[in-house]
C-alpha positions, -999 to +999 in steps of 0.1 A: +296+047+172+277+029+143+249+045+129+217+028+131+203+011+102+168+013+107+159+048+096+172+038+064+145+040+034+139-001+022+134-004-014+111-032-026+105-047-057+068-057-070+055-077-094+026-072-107+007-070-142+016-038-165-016-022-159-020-026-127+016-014-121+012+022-135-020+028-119-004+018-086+028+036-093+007+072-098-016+067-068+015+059-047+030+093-066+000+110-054+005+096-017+041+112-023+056+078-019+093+075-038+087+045-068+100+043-099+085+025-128+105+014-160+096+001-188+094-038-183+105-040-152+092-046-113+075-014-098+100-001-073+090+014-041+112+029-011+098+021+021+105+050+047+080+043+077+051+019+086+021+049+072+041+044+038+034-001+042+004+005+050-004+026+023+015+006-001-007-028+012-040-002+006-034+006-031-017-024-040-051-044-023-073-018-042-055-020-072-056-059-078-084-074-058-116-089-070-149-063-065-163-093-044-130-090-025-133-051-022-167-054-010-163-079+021-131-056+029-154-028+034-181-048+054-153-057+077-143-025+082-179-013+090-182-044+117-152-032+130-163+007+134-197-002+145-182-022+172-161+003+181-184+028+183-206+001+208-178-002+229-175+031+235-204+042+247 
């Protein structure tokens, strides 16, 4: 029987500005995420389940988006509670 390839970890490769690269590579360190960052090169990440996209998206998002962009992220996600909250009651 051939083993399945879909529990295997996907490594991605992103670009993004040196800066903004090392900051996202330590907060993904922090979310115990496997990267590695070298010196001039993409930010590597190693993709084991969809909580780790989603938290990649999350810092990545945080990481290089504009404070007006931040800002009508987290209305969104208040309209979105407060409706939930409506909804269930």
């Amino acid at each position: 029987m051939k083993p399945s390839t879909s529990n295997q970890p996907i490594t991605h490769s992103i670009e993004i500005n040196f800066n903004q690269r090392w900051s996202i590579y330590y907060r993904l360190q922090q979310l115990e995420i496997p990267c590695s960052c070298l010196t001039n090169q993409p930010l590597q990440v190693e993709i084991n389940n969809p909580s780790a996209i989603a938290q990649l998206c999350c810092v990545v998002k945080q990481s290089t988006a504009s404070r007006s962009e931040l800002i009508d992220w987290l209305d969104n996600c208040w309209r979105i509670e407060s409706k939930r909250r409506k909804n269930k009651f």
